[in-house]
C-alpha positions in Angstrom: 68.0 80.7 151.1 71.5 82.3 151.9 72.8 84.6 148.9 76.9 83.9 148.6 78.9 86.8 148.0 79.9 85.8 144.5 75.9 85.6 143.3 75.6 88.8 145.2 78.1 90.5 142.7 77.0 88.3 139.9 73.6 89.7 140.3 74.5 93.3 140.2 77.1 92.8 137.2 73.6 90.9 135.3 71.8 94.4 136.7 74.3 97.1 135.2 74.9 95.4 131.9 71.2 95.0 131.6 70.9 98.8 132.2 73.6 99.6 129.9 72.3 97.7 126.9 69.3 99.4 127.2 70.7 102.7 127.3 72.5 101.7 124.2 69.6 100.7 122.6 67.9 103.7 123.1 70.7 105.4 121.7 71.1 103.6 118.5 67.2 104.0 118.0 67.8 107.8 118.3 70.6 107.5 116.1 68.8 105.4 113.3 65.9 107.9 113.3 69.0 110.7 112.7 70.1 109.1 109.9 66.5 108.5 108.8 66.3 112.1 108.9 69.1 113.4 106.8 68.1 111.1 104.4 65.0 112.2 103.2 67.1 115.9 103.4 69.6 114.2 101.3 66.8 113.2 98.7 65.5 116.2 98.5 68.0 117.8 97.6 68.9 115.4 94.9 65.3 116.0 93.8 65.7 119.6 93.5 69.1 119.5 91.9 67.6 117.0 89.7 64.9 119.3 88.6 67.3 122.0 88.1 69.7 120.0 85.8 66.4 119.1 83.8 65.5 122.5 83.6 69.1 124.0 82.4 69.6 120.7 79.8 66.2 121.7 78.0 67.4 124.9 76.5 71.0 123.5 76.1 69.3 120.3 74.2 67.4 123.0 72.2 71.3 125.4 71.3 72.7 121.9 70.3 69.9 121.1 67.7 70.1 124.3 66.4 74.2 124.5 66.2 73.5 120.8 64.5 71.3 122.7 61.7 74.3 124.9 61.2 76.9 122.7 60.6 75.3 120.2 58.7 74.0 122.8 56.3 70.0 122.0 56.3 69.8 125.5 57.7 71.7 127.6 54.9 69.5 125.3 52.4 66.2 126.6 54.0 67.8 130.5 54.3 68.5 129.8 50.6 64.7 128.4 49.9 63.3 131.8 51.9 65.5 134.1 50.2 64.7 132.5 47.2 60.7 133.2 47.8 61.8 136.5 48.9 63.5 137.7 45.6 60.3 136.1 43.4 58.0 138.2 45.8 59.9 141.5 45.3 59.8 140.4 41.4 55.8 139.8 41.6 55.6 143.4 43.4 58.2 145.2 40.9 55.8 143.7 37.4 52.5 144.6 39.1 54.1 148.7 39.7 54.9 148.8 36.0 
């Protein structure tokens, strides 16, 4: 069994490409797990700014139900109904003094 020159250099070409694809593979394996990585960063930090925005919309919600009261007059009608019940309480007091 005498080895030409050609299957010689054939043999060693097969060898290197061999090593090099599995130094490759390593690599993208390494680089997958990276990526893996700054993911789950990357969604925590989306979960936190989430948070956050629910956090700053609650009171916000809460200024833009009572600006809606405001404008649409419900509120002066219930400062009206309490000033109303104020004025006949200082009229109760004023008859009971006399």
């Amino acid at each position: 069994m005498n080895i030409d020159s050609v299957q010689l250099v054939l043999l060693f070409v097969i060898i290197v490409l061999t090593l090099l694809l599995v130094v490759l593979g390593v690599q993208v394996f390494f680089i997958l797990r990276e990526v893996r990585h700054t993911l789950f960063k990357a969604n925590k930090v989306l979960d936190t700014a989430d948070t956050i925005a629910d956090a700053v919309s609650k009171p916000l919600s809460s200024l833009g139900g009572i600006s809606g009261l405001v404008s649409s007059g419900s509120f002066m009608a219930v400062a009206k109904i309490i000033k109303t019940f104020l004025k006949r309480d200082e009229h109760k007091d004023r008859h009971h003094e006399e």
